[in-house]
MIGUTOR-430609 format. One record per residue (C-alpha): residue number from 1; residue in three letters; chain; x, y negated, z negated. Coordinates in steps of 0.1 Angstrom, whole numbers, plus 5000, padded with zeros to 4 digits. Example, Ala and Ser with C-alpha at 12.3 -4.5 7.8 and 13.67 -1.06 7.14 Angstrom:
BEGIN
+-----+-----+---+------+------+------+
|   k |   r | c |   px |   py |   pz |
+-----+-----+---+------+------+------+
|   1 | ala | A | 5123 | 5045 | 4922 |
|   2 | ser | A | 5137 | 5011 | 4929 |
+-----+-----+---+------+------+------+
END
This chain:
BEGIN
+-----+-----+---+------+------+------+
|   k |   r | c |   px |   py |   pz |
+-----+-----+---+------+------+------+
|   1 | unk | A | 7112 | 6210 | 8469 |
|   2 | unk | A | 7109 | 6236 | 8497 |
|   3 | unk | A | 7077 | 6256 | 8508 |
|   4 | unk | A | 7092 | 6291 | 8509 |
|   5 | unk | A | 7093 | 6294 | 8546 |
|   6 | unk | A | 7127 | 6311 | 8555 |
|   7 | unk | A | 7142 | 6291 | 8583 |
|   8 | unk | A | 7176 | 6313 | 8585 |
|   9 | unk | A | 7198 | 6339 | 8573 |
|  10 | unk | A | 7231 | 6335 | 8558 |
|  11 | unk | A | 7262 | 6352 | 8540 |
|  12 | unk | A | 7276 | 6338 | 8505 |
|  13 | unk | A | 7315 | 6340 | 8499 |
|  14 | unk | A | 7330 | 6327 | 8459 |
|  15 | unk | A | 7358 | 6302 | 8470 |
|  16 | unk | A | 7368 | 6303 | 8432 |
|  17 | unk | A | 7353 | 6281 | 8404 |
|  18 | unk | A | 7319 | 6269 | 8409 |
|  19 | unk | A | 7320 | 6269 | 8445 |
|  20 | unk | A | 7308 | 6288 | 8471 |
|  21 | unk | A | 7305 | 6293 | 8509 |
|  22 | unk | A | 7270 | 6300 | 8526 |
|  23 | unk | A | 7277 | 6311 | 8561 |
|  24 | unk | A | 7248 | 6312 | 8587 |
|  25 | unk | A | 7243 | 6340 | 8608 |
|  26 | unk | A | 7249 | 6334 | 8643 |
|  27 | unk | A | 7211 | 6334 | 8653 |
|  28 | unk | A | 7199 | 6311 | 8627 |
|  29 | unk | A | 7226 | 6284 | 8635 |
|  30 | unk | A | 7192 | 6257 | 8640 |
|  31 | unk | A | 7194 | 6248 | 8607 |
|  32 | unk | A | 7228 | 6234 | 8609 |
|  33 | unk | A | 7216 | 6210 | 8631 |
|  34 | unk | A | 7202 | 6177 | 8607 |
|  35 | unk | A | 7217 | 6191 | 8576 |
|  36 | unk | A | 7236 | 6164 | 8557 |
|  37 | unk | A | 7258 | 6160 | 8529 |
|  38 | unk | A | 7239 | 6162 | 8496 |
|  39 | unk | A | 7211 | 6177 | 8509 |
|  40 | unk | A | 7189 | 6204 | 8491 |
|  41 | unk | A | 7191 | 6242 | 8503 |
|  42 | unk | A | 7173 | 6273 | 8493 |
|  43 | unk | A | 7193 | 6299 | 8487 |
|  44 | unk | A | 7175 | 6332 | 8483 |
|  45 | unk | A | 7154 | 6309 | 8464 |
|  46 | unk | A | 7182 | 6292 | 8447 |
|  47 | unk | A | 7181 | 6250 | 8448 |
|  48 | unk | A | 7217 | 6242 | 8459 |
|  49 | unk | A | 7233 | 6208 | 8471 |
|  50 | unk | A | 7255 | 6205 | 8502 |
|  51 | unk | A | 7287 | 6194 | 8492 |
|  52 | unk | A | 7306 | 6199 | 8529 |
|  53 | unk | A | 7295 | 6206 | 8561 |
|  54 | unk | A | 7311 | 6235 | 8583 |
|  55 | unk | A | 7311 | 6241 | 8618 |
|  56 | unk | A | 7284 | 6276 | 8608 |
|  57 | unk | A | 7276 | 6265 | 8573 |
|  58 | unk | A | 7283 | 6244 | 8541 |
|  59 | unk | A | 7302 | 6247 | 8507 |
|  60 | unk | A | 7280 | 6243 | 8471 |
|  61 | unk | A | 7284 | 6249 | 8439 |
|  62 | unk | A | 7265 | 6271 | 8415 |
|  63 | unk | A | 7267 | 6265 | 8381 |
|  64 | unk | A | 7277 | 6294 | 8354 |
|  65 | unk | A | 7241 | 6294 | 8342 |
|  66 | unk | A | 7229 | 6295 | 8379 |
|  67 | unk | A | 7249 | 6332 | 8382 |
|  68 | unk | A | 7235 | 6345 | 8348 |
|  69 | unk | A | 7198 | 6334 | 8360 |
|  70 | unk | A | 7197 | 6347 | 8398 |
|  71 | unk | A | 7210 | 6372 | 8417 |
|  72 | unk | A | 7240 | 6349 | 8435 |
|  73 | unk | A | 7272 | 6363 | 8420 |
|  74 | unk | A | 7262 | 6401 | 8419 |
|  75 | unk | A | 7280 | 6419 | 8443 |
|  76 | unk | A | 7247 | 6431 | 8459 |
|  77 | unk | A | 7242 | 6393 | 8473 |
|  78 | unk | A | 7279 | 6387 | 8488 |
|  79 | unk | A | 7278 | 6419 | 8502 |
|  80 | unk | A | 7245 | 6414 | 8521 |
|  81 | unk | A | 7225 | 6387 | 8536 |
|  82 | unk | A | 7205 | 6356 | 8517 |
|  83 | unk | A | 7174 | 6336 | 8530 |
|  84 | unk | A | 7179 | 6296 | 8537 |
|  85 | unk | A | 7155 | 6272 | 8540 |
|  86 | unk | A | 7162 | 6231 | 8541 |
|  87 | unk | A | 7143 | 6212 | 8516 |
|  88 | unk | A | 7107 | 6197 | 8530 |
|  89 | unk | A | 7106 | 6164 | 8547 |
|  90 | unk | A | 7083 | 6141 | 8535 |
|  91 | unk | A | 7052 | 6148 | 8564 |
|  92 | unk | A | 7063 | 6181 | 8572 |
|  93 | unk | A | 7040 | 6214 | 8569 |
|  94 | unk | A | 7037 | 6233 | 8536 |
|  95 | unk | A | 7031 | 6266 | 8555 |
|  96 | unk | A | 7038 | 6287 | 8520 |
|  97 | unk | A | 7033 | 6271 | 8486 |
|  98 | unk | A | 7053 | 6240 | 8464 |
|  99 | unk | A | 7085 | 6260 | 8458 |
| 100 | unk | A | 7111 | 6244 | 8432 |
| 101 | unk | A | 7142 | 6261 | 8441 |
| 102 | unk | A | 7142 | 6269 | 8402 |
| 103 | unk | A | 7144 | 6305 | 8395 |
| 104 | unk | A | 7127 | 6321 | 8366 |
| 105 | unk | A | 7140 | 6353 | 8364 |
| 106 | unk | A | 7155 | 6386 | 8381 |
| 107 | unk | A | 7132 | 6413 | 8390 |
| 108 | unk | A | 7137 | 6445 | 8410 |
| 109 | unk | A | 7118 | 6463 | 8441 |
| 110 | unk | A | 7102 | 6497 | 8427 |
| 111 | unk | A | 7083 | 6506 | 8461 |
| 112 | unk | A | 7081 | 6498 | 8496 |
| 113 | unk | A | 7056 | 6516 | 8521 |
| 114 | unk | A | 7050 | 6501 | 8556 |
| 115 | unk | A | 7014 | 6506 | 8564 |
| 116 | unk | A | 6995 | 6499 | 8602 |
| 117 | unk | A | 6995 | 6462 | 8593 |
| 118 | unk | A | 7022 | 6452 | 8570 |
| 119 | unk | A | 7052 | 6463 | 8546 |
| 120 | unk | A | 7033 | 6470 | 8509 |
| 121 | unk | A | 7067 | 6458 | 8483 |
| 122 | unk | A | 7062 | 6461 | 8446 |
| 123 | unk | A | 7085 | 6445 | 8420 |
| 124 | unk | A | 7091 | 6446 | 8385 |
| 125 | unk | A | 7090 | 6410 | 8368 |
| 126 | unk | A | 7104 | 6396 | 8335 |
| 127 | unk | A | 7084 | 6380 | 8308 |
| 128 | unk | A | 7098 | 6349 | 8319 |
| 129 | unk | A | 7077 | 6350 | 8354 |
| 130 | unk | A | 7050 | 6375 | 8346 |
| 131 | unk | A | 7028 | 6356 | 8327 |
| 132 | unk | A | 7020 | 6334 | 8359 |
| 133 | unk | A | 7012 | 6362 | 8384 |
| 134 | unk | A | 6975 | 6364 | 8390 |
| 135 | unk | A | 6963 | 6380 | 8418 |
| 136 | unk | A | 6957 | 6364 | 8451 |
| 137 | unk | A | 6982 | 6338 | 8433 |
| 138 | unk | A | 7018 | 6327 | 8450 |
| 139 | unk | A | 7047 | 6341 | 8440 |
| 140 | unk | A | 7083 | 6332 | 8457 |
| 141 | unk | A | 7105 | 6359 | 8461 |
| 142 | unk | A | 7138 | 6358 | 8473 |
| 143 | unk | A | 7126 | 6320 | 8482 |
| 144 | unk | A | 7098 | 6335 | 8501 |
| 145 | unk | A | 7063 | 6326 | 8494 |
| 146 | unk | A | 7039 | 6357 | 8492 |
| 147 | unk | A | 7009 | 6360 | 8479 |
| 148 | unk | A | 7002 | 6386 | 8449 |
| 149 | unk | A | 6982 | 6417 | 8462 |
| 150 | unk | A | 6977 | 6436 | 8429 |
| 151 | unk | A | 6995 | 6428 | 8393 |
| 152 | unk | A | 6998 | 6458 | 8368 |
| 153 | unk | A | 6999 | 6440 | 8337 |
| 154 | unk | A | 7009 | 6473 | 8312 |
| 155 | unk | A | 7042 | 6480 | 8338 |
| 156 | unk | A | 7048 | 6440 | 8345 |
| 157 | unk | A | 7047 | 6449 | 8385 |
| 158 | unk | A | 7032 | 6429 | 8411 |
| 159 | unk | A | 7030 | 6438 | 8445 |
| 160 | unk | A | 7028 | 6417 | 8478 |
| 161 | unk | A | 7019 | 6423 | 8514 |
| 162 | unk | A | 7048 | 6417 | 8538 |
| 163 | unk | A | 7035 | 6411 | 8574 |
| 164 | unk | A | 7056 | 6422 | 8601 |
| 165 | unk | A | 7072 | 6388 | 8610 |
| 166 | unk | A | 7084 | 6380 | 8578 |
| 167 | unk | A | 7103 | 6416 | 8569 |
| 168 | unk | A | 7119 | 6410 | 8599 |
| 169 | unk | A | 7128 | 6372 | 8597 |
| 170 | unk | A | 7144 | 6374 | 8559 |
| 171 | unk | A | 7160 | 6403 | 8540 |
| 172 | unk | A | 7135 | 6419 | 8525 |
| 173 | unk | A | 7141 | 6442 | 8554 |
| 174 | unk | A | 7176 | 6454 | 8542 |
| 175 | unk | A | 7160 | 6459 | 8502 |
| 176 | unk | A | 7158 | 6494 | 8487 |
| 177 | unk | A | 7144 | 6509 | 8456 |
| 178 | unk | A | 7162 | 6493 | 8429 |
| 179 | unk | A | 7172 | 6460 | 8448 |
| 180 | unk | A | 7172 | 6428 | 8425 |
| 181 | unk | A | 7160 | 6396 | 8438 |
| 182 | unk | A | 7150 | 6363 | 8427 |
| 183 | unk | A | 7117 | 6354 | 8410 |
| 184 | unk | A | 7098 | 6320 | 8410 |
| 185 | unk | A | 7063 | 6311 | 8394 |
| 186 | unk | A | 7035 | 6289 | 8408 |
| 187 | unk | A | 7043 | 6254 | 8395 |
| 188 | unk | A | 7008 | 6253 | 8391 |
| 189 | unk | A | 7008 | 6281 | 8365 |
| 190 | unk | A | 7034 | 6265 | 8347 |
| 191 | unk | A | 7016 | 6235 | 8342 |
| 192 | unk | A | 6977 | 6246 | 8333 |
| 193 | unk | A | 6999 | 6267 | 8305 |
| 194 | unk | A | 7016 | 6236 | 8292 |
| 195 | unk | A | 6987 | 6220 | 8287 |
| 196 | unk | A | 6970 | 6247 | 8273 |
| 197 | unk | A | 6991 | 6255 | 8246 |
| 198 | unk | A | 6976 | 6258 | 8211 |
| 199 | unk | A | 6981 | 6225 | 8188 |
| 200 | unk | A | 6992 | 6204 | 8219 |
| 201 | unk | A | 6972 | 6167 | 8219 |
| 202 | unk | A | 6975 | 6151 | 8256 |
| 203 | unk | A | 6959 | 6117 | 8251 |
| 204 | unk | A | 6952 | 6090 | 8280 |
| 205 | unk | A | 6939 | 6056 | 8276 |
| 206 | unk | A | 6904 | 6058 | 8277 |
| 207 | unk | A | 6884 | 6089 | 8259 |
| 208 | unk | A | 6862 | 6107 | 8285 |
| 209 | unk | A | 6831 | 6106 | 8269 |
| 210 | unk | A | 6789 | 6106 | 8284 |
| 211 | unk | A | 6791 | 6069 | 8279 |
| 212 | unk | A | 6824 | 6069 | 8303 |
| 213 | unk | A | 6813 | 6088 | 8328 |
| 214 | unk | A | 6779 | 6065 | 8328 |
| 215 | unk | A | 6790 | 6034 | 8331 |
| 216 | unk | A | 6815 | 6045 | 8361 |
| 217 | unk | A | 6791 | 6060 | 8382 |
| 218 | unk | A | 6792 | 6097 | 8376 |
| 219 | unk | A | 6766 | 6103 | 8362 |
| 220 | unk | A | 6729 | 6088 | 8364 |
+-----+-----+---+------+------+------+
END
C-alpha cells in the first residue's frame, strides 16, 4: 500500500523477459537507502517487488498483463522519467490517499494551463476508472494522489490542480498533450460500489433492527 507521495524519480530499462531495471536519478538516490529485497515499489503507480538491489536502483519483474494494463513497456516510459515511492511503513504519514499500486486503466493528458497558483491538467479516463471520479474525490495519477477539480461526465475527463511543488518533484512536468499515464480509483469508490450492486445480499450475524439498536445503547 503506498500513499501517492512521490519520493523519487527514476528511469526503466527491459533486461529481456519479465524483468526490468528501474534506475534512480542521481538526486533522488534517498530512497535507496532502507530499501530491501522483496520490498513493494511504486512505479509510476505500478505495485512492483524488488527482486535485487543495485548500487542506484533495483531489478523487478512486470508481468505480461502488467504491460498491457499500464503505461510501463510503451516506449514513451523507457524513454522518459517514472515516479517511485516505497510502500508505507506501518506508523508513517498518509500525506495523499490509500493507494494500491493496482492500476485501472490508461488515460491521456488533453490540457495543461499553468495558472498564478498551480498547473490546471485534464485527462481522459477509461470506463474502467471513470465511474469512481467524483469531484473533490482522490484520484492517483501516475502514482500521484490528486484531488479531482472538475469531472465532465459526457467526454469522461477529469481535471486536477497541480501545485507548484508537485509538477516539479514528479513528471508531470515533462507530459504534453497526448501523454498517456496511469490511472487508479479511490479504494473507497470501489468498495461502496460493491456493495451497492443490484441483487447483492451482505449478511452479518445479528440483523440491525430498532430493537438492536435499543438494547445496545443507541438509542433511548
Amino acid at each position: 500500500m503506498f500513499t501517492g507521495l512521490v519520493q523519487a524519480l527514476g528511469t526503466i530499462k527491459p533486461l529481456g523477459g519479465d524483468s526490468w531495471q528501474i534506475t534512480c536519478v542521481s538526486q533522488s538516490l534517498s530512497i535507496m537507502q532502507d530499501l530491501a529485497y522483496g520490498d513493494s515499489v511504486a512505479v509510476d503507480g505500478v505495485c512492483l517487488t524488488v527482486e535485487e538491489i543495485l548500487k542506484d536502483g533495483f531489478i523487478a519483474s512486470a508481468s505480461p498483463e502488467t504491460l498491457r494494463r499500464t503505461t510501463l513497456g510503451t516506449e514513451e516510459a523507457q524513454q522518459g522519467y517514472v515516479n517511485l515511492e516505497t510502500s508505507l511503513r506501518v506508523g508513517g504519514k498518509v500525506g495523499g490517499h490509500f493507494v494500491m499500486g493496482h492500476v485501472d486503466g490508461v488515460g491521456q493528458l488533453v490540457s495543461l494551463e499553468q495558472t498564478a497558483s498551480s498547473w490546471e491538467m485534464t485527462f481522459t479516463a477509461p470506463e474502467a476508472i471513470a465511474r469512481y471520479i467524483v469531484p473533490k474525490g482522490s484520484i492517483t495519477v501516475n502514482g500521484i494522489s490528486l484531488t479531482v477539480a472538475a469531472y465532465d461526465p459526457e467526454l469522461s475527463q477529469f481535471t486536477v490542480a497541480v501545485i507548484p511543488l508537485t509538477y516539479a518533484e514528479t513528471n508531470l512536468r515533462y507530459l504534453v498533450p497526448g501523454s498517456l499515464v496511469n490511472l487508479e480509483g479511490d479504494i473507497l469508490g470501489k468498495y461502496v460500489e460493491k456493495f451497492l450492486q443490484p441483487g447483492q445480499r451482505h449478511t452479518t450475524d445479528t440483523d440491525i433492527t430498532p430493537a438492536f439498536l435499543l438494547e445496545h445503547g443507541y438509542l433511548s
